[in-house]
PyMOL commands that place a pseudoatom at each C-alpha (Angstrom):
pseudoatom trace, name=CA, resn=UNK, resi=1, chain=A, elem=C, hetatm=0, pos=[131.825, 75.868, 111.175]
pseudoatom trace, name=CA, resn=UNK, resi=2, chain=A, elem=C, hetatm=0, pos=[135.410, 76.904, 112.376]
pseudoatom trace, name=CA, resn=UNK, resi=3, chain=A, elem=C, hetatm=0, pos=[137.853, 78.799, 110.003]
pseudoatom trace, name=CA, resn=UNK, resi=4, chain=A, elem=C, hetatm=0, pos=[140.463, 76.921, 107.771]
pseudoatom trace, name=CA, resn=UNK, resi=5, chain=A, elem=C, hetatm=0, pos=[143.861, 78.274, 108.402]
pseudoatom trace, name=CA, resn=UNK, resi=6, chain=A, elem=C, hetatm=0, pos=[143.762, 79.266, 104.363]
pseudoatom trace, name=CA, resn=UNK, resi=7, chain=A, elem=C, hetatm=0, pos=[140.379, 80.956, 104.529]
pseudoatom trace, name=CA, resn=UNK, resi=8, chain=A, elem=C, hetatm=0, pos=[141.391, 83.280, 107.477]
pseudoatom trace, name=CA, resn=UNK, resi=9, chain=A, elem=C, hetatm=0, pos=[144.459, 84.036, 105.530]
pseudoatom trace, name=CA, resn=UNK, resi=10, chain=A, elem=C, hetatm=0, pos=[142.502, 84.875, 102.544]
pseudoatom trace, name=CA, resn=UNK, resi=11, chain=A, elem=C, hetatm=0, pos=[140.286, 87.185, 104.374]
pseudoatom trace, name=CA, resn=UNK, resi=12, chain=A, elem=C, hetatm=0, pos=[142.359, 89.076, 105.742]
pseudoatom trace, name=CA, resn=UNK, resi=13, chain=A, elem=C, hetatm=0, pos=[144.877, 90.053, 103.003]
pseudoatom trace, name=CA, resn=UNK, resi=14, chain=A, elem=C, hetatm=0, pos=[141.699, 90.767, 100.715]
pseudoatom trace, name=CA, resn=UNK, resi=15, chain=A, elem=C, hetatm=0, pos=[139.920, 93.035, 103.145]
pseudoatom trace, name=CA, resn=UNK, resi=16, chain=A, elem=C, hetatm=0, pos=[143.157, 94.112, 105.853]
pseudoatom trace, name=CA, resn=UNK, resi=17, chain=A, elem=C, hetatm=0, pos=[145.259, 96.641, 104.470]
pseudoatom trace, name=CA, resn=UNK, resi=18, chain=A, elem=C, hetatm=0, pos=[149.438, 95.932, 105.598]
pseudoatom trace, name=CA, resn=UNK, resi=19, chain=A, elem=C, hetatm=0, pos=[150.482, 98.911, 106.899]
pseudoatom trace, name=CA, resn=UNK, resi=20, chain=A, elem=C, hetatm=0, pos=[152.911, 100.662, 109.860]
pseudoatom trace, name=CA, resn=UNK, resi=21, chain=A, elem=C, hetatm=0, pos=[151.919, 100.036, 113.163]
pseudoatom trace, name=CA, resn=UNK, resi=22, chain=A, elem=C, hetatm=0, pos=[151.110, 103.213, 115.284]
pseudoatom trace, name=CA, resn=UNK, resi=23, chain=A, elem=C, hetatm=0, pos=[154.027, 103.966, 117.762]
pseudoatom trace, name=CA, resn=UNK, resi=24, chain=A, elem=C, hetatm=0, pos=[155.858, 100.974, 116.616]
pseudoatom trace, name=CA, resn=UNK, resi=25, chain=A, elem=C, hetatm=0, pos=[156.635, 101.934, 113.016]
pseudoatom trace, name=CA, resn=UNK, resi=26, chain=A, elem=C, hetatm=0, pos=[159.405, 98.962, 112.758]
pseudoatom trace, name=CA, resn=UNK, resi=27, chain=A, elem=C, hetatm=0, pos=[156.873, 96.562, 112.395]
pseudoatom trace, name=CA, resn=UNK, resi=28, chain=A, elem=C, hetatm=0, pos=[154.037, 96.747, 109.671]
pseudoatom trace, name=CA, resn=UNK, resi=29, chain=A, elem=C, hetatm=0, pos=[150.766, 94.861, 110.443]
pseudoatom trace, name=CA, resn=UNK, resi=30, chain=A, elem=C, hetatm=0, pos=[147.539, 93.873, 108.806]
pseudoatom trace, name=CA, resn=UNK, resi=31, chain=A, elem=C, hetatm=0, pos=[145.164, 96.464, 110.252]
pseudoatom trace, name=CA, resn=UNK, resi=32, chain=A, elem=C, hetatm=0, pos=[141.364, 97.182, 109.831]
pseudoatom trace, name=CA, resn=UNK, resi=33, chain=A, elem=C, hetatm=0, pos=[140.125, 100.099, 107.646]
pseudoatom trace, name=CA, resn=UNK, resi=34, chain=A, elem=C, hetatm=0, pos=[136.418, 101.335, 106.821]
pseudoatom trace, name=CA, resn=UNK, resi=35, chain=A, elem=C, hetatm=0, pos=[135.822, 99.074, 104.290]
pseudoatom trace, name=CA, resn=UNK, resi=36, chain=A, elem=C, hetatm=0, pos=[137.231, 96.069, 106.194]
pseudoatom trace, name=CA, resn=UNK, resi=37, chain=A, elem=C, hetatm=0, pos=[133.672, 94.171, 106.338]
pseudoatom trace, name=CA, resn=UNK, resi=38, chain=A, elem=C, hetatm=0, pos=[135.112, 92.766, 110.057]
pseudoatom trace, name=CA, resn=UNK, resi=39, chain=A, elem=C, hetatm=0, pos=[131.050, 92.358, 110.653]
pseudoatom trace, name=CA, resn=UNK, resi=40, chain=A, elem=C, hetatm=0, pos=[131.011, 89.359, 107.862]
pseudoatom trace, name=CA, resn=UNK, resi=41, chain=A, elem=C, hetatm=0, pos=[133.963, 87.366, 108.975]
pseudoatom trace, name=CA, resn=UNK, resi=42, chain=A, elem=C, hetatm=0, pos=[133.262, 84.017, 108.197]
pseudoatom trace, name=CA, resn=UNK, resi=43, chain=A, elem=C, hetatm=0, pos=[133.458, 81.533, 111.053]
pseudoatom trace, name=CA, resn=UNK, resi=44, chain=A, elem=C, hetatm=0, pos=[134.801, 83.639, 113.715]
pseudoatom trace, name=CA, resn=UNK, resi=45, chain=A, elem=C, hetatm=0, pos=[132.732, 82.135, 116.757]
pseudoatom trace, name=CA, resn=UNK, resi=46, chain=A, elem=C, hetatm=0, pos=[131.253, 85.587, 117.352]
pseudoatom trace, name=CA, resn=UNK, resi=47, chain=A, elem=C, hetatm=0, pos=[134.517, 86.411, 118.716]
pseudoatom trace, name=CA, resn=UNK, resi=48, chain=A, elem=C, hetatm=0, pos=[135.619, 90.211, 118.552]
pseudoatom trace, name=CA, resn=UNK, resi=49, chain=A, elem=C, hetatm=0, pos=[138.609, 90.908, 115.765]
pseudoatom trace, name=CA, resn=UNK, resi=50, chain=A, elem=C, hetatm=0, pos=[141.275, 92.333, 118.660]
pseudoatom trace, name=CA, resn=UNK, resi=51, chain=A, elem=C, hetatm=0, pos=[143.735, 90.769, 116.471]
pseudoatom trace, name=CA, resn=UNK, resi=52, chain=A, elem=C, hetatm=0, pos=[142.697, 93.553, 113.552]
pseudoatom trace, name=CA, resn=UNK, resi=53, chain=A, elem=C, hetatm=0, pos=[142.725, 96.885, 115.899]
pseudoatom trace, name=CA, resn=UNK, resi=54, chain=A, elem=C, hetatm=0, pos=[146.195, 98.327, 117.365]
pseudoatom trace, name=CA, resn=UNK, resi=55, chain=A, elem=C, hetatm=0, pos=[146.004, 98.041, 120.895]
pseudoatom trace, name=CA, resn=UNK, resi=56, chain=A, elem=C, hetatm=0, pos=[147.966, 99.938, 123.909]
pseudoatom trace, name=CA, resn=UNK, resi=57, chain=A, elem=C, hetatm=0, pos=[149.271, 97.423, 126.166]
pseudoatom trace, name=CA, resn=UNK, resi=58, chain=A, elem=C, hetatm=0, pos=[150.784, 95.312, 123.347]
pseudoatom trace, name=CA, resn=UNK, resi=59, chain=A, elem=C, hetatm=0, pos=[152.277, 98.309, 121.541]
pseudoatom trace, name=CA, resn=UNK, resi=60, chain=A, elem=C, hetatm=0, pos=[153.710, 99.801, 125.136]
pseudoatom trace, name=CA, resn=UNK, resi=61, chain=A, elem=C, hetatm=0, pos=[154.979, 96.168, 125.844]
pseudoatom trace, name=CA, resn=UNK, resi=62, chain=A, elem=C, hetatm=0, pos=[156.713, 95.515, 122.088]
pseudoatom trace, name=CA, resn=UNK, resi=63, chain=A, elem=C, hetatm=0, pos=[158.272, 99.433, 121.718]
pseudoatom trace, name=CA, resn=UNK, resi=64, chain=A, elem=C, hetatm=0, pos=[159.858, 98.079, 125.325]
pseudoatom trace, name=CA, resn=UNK, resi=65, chain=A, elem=C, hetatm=0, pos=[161.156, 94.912, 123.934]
pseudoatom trace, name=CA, resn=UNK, resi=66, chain=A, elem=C, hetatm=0, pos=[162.293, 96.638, 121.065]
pseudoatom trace, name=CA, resn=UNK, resi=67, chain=A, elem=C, hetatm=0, pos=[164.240, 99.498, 123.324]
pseudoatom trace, name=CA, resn=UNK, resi=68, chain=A, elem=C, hetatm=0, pos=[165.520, 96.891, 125.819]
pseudoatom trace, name=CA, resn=UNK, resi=69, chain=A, elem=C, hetatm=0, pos=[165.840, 93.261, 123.732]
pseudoatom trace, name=CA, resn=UNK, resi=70, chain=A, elem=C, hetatm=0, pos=[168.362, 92.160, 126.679]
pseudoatom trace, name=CA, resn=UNK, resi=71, chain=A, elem=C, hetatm=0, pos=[165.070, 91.595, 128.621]
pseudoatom trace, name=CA, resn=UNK, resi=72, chain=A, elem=C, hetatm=0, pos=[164.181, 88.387, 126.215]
pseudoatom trace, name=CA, resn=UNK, resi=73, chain=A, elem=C, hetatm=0, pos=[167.390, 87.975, 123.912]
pseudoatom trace, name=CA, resn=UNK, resi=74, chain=A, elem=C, hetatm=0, pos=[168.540, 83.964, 123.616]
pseudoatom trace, name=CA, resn=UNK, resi=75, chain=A, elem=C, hetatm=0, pos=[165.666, 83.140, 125.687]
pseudoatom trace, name=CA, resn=UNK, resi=76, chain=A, elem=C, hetatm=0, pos=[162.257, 80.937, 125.097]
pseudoatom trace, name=CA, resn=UNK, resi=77, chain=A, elem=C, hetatm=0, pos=[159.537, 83.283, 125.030]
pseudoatom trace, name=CA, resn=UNK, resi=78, chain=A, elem=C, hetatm=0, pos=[155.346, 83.033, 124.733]
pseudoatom trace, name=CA, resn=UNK, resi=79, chain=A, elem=C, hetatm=0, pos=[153.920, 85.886, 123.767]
pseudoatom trace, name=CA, resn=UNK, resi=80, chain=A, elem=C, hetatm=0, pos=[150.264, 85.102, 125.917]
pseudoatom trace, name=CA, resn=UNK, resi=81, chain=A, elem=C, hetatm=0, pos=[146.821, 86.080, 123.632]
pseudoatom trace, name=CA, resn=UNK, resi=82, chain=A, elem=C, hetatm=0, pos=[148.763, 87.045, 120.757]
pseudoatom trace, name=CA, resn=UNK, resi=83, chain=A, elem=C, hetatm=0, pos=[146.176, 88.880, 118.673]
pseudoatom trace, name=CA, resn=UNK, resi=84, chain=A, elem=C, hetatm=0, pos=[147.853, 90.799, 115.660]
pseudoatom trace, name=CA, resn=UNK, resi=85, chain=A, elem=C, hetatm=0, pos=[151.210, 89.264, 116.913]
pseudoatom trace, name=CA, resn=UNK, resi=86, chain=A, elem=C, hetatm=0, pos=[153.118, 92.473, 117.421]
pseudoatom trace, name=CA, resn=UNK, resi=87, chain=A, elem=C, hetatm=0, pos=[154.428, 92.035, 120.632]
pseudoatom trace, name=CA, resn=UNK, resi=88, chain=A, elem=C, hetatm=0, pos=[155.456, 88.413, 119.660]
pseudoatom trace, name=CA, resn=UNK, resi=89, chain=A, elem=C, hetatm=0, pos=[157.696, 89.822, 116.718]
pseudoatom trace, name=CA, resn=UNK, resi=90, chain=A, elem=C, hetatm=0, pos=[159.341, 92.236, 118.610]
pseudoatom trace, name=CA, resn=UNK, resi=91, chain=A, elem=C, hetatm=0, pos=[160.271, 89.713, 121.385]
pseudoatom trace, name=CA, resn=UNK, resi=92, chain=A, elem=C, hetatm=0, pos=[161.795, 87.483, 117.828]
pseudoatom trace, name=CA, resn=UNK, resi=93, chain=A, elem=C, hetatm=0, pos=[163.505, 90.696, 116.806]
pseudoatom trace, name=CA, resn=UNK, resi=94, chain=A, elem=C, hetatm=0, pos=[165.510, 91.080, 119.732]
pseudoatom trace, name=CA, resn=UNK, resi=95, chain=A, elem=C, hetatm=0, pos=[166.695, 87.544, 119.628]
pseudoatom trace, name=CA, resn=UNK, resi=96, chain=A, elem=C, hetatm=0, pos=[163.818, 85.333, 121.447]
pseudoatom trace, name=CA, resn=UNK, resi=97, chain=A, elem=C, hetatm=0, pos=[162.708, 82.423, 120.440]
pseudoatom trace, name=CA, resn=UNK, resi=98, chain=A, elem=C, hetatm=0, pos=[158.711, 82.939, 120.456]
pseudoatom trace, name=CA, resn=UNK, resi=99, chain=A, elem=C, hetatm=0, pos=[155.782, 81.237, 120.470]
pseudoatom trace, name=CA, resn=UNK, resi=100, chain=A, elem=C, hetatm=0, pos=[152.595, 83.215, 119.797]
pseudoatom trace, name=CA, resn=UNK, resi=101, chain=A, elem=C, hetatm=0, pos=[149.493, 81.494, 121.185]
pseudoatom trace, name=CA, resn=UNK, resi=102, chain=A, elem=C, hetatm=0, pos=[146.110, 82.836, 120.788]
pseudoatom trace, name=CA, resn=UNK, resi=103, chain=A, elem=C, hetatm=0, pos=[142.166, 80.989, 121.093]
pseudoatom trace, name=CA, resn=UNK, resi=104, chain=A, elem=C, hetatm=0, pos=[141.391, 83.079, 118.007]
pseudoatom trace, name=CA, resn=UNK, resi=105, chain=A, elem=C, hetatm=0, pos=[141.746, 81.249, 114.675]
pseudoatom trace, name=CA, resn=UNK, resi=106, chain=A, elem=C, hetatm=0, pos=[142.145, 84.739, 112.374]
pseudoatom trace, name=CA, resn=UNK, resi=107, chain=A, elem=C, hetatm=0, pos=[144.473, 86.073, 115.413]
pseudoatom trace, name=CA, resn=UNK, resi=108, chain=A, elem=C, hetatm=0, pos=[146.646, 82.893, 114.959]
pseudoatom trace, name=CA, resn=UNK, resi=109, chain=A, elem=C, hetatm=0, pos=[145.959, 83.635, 111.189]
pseudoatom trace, name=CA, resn=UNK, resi=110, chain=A, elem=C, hetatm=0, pos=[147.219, 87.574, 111.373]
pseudoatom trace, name=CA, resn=UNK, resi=111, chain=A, elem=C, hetatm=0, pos=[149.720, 87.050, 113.553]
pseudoatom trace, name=CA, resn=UNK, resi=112, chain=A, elem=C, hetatm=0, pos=[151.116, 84.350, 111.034]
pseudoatom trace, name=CA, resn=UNK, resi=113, chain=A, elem=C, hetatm=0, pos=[150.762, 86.588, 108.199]
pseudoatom trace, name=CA, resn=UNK, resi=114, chain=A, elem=C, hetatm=0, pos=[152.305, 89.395, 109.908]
pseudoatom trace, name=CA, resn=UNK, resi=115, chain=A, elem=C, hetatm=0, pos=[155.641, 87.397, 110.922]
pseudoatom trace, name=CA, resn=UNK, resi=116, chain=A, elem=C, hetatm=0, pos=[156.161, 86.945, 107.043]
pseudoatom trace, name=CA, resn=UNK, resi=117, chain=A, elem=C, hetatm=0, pos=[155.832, 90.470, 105.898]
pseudoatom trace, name=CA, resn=UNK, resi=118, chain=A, elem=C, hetatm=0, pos=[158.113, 91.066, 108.527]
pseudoatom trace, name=CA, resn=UNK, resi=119, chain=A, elem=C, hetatm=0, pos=[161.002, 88.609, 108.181]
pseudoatom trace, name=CA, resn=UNK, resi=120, chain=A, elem=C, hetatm=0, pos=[159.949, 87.377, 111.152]
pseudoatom trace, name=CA, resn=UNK, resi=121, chain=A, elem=C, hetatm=0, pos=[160.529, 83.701, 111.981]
pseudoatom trace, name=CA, resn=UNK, resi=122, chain=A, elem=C, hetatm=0, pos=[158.110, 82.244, 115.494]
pseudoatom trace, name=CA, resn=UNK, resi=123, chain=A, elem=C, hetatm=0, pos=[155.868, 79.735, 116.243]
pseudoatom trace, name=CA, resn=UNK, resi=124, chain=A, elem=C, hetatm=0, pos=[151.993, 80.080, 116.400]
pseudoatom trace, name=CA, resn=UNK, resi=125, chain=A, elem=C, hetatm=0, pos=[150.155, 77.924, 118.130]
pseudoatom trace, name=CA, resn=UNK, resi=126, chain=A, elem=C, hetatm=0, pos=[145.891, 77.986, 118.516]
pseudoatom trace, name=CA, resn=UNK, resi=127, chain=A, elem=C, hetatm=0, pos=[145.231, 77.214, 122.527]
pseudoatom trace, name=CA, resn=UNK, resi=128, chain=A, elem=C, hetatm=0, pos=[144.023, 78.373, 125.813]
pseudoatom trace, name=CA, resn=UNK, resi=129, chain=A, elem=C, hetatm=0, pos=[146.318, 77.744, 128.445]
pseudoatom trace, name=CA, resn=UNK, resi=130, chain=A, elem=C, hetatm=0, pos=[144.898, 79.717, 131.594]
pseudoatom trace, name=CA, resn=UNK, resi=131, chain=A, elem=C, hetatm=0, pos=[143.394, 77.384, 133.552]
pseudoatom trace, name=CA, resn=UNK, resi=132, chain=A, elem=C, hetatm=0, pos=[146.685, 74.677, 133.204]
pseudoatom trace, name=CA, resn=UNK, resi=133, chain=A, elem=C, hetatm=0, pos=[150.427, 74.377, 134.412]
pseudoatom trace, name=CA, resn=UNK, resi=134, chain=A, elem=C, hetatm=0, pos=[153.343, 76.915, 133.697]
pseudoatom trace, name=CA, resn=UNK, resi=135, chain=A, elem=C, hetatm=0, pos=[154.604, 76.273, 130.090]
pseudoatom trace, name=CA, resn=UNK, resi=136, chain=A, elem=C, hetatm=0, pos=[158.202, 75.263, 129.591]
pseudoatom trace, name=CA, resn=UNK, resi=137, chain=A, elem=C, hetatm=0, pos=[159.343, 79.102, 128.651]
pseudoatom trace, name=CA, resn=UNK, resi=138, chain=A, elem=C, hetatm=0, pos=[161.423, 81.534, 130.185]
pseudoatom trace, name=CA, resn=UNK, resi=139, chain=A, elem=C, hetatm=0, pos=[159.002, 84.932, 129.785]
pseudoatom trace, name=CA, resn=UNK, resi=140, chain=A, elem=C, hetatm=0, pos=[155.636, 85.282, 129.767]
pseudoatom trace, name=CA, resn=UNK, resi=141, chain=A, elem=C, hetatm=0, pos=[154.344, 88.370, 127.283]
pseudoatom trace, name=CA, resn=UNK, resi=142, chain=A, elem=C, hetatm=0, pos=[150.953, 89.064, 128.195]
pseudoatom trace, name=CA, resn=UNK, resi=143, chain=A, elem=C, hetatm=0, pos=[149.618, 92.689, 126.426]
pseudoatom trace, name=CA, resn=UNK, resi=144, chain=A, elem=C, hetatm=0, pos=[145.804, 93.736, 126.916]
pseudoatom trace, name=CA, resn=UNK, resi=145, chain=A, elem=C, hetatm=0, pos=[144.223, 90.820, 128.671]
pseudoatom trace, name=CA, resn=UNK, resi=146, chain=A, elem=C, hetatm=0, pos=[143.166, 92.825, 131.723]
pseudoatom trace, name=CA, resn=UNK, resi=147, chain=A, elem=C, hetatm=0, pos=[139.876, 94.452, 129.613]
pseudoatom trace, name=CA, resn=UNK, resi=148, chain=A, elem=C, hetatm=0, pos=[137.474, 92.589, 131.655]
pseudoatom trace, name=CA, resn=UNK, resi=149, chain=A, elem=C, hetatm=0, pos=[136.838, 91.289, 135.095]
pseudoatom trace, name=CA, resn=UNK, resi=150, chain=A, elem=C, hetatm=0, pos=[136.517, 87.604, 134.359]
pseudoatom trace, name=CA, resn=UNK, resi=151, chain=A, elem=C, hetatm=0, pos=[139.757, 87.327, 132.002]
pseudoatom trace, name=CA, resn=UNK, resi=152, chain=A, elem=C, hetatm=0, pos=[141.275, 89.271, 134.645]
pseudoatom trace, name=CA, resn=UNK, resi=153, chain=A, elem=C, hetatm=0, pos=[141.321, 87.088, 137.286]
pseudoatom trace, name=CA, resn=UNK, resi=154, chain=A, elem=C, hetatm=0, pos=[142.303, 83.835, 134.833]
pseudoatom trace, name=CA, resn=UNK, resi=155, chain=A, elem=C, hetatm=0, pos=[145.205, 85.916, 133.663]
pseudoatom trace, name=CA, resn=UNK, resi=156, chain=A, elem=C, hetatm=0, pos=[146.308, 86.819, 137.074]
pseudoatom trace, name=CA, resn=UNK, resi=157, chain=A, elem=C, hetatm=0, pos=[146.014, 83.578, 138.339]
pseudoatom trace, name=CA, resn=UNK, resi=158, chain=A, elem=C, hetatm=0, pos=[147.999, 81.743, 135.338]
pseudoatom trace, name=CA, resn=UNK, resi=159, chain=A, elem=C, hetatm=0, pos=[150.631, 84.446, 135.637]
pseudoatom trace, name=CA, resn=UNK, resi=160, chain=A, elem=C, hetatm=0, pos=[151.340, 84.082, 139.349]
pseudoatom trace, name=CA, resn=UNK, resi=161, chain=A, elem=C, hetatm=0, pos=[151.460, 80.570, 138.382]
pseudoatom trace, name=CA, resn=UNK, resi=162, chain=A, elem=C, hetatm=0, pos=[153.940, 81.083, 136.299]
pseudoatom trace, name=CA, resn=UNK, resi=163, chain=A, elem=C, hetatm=0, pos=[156.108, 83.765, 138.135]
pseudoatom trace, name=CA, resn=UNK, resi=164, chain=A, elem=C, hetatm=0, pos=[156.281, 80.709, 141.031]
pseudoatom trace, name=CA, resn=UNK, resi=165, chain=A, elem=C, hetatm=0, pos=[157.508, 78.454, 138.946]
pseudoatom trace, name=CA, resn=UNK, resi=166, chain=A, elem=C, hetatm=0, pos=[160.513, 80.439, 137.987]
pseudoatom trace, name=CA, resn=UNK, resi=167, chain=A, elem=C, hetatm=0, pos=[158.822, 81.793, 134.847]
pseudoatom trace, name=CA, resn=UNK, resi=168, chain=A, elem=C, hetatm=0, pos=[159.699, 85.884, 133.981]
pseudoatom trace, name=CA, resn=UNK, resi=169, chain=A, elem=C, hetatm=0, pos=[156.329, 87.902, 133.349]
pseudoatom trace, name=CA, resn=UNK, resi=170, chain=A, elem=C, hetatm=0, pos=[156.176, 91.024, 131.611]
pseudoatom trace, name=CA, resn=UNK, resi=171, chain=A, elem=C, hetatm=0, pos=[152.625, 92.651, 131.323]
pseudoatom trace, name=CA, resn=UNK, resi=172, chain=A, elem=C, hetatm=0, pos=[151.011, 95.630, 128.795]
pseudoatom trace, name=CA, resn=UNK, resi=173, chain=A, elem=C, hetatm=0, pos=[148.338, 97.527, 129.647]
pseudoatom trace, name=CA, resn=UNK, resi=174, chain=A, elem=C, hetatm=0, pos=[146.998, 101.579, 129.592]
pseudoatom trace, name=CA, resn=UNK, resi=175, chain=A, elem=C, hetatm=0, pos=[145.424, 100.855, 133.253]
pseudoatom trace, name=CA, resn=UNK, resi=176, chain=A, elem=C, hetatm=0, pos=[142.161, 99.409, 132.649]
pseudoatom trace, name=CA, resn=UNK, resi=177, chain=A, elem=C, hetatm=0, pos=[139.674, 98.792, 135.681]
pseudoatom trace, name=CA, resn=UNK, resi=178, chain=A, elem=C, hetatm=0, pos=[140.411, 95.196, 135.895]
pseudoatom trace, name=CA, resn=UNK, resi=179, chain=A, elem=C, hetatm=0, pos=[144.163, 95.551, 135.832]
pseudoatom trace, name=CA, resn=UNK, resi=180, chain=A, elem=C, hetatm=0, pos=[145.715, 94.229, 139.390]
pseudoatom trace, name=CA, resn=UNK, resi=181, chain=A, elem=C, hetatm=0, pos=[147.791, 97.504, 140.248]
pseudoatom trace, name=CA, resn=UNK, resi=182, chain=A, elem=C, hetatm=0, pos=[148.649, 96.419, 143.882]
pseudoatom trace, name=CA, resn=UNK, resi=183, chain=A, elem=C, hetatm=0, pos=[149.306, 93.103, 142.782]
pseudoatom trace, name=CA, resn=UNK, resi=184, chain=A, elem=C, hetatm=0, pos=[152.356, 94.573, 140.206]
pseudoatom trace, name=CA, resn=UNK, resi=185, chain=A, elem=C, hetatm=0, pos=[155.226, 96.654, 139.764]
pseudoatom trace, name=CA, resn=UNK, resi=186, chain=A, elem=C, hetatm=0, pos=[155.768, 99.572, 137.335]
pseudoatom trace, name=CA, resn=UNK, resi=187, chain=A, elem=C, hetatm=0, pos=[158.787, 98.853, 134.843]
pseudoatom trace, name=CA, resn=UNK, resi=188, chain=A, elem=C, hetatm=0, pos=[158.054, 101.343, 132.012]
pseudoatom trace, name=CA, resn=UNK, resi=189, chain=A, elem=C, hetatm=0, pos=[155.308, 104.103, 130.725]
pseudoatom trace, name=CA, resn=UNK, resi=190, chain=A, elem=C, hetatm=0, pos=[155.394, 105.126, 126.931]
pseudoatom trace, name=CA, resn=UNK, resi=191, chain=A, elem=C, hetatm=0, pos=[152.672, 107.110, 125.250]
pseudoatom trace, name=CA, resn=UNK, resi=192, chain=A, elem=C, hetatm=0, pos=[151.246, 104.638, 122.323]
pseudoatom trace, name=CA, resn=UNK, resi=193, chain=A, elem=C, hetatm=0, pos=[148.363, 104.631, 120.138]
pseudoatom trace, name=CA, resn=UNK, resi=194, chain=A, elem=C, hetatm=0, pos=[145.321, 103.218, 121.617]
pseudoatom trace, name=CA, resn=UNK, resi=195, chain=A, elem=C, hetatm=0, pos=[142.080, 101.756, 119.366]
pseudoatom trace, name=CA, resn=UNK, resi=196, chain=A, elem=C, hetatm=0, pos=[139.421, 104.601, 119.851]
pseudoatom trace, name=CA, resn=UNK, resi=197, chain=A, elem=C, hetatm=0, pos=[141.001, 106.505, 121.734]
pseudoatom trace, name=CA, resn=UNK, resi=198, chain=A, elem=C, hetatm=0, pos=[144.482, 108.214, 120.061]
pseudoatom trace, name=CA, resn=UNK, resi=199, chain=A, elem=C, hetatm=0, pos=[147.576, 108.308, 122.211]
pseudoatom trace, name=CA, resn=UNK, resi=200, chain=A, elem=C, hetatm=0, pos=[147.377, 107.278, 125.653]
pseudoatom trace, name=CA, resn=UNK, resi=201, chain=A, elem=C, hetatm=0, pos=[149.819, 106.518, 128.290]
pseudoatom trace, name=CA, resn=UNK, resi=202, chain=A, elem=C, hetatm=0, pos=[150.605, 102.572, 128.802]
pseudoatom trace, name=CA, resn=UNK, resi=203, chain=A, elem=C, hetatm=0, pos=[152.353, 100.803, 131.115]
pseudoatom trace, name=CA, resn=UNK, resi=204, chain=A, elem=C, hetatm=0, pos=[155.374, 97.565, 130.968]
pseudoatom trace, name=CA, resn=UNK, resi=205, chain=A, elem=C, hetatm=0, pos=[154.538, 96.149, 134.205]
pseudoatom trace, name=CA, resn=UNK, resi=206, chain=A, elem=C, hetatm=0, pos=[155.666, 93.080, 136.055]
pseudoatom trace, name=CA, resn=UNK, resi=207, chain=A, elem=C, hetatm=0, pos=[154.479, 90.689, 139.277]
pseudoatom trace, name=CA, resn=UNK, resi=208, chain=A, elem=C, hetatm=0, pos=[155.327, 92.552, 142.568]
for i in range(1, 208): cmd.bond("trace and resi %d" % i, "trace and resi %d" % (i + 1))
show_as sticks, trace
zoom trace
């Protein structure tokens, strides 16, 4: 049975602990611990909890955004598989307007949650919008969907989609395997926290 909107709120202020975000300290975040019980989450669809874990494309791509806000201020915004929301609400804090979308019900749920302890005012929204048209937006924030070969090639495909149809795209990610690299161009590099793994070195990239 899929989540309520209230129970995936409740379970994750009873079990997440609010707390700093690695590397991008300005923004606090519900965040797993040891005693999290992430195993038991009631109907998550067998999904993995990204949303919970602090991730280095999305922290490369919001310390960028929060460095250079000219790249998304007065402008409409998504902020593409969302998970905790962080690079969402540092898009809003340098004057976007955002909408967070996410296929994860507790990621639309965090990322909700999160806005609020942060002052943050955006838009969630709970869809999957690879395999359609360019949004109406003016960036595209897409942090840590190149982590496996399948998702890869959606992504890519949606995003030059997008970048055709006039659309900015700004992309996070430490250089996994499936990441394009020929198919991009190297804005930015900042050493961020990655889940697992301590600091690594990330990259803000956009379409070549």
């Amino acid at each position: 049975m899929p989540v309520t909107p209230e129970d995936a709120e409740a379970f994750i202020t009873r079990n997440l602990e609010l707390r700093p975000a690695p590397s991008v300290p300005e923004i606090r975040l519900y965040a797993a611990h040891s005693a999290s019980r992430l195993g038991r989450l009631p109907g998550g669809g067998g999904e993995p909890p990204y949303w919970a874990y602090h991730w280095a494309g999305g922290s490369a791509l919001a310390r960028h955004l929060l460095s250079h806000p000219e790249c998304v201020r007065g402008r409409d915004v998504i902020d593409l598989g969302c998970g905790s929301g962080i690079v969402a609400m540092a898009a809003a804090m340098g004057g976007a307007r955002v909408t967070a979308i996410d296929t994860d019900a507790y990621a639309i749920a965090a990322t909700r949650l999160n806005a609020a302890a942060n002052g943050v005012t955006l838009a969630v929204l709970q869809s999957d919008l690879l395999d359609g048209p360019p949004p109406a937006a003016d960036v595209i924030l897409a942090g840590d969907l190149f982590y496996n070969r399948a998702l890869a090639r959606r992504s890519l495909a949606f995003l030059r989609r997008c970048r055709h149809s006039g659309i900015e795209v700004l992309i996070g990610d430490p250089g996994r395997k499936p990441l394009p690299r020929a198919k991009l161009k190297l804005l930015a590099s900042y050493a961020v926290a990655d889940f697992g793994e301590g600091e690594t070195e990330s990259g803000v990239y956009t379409l070549a």
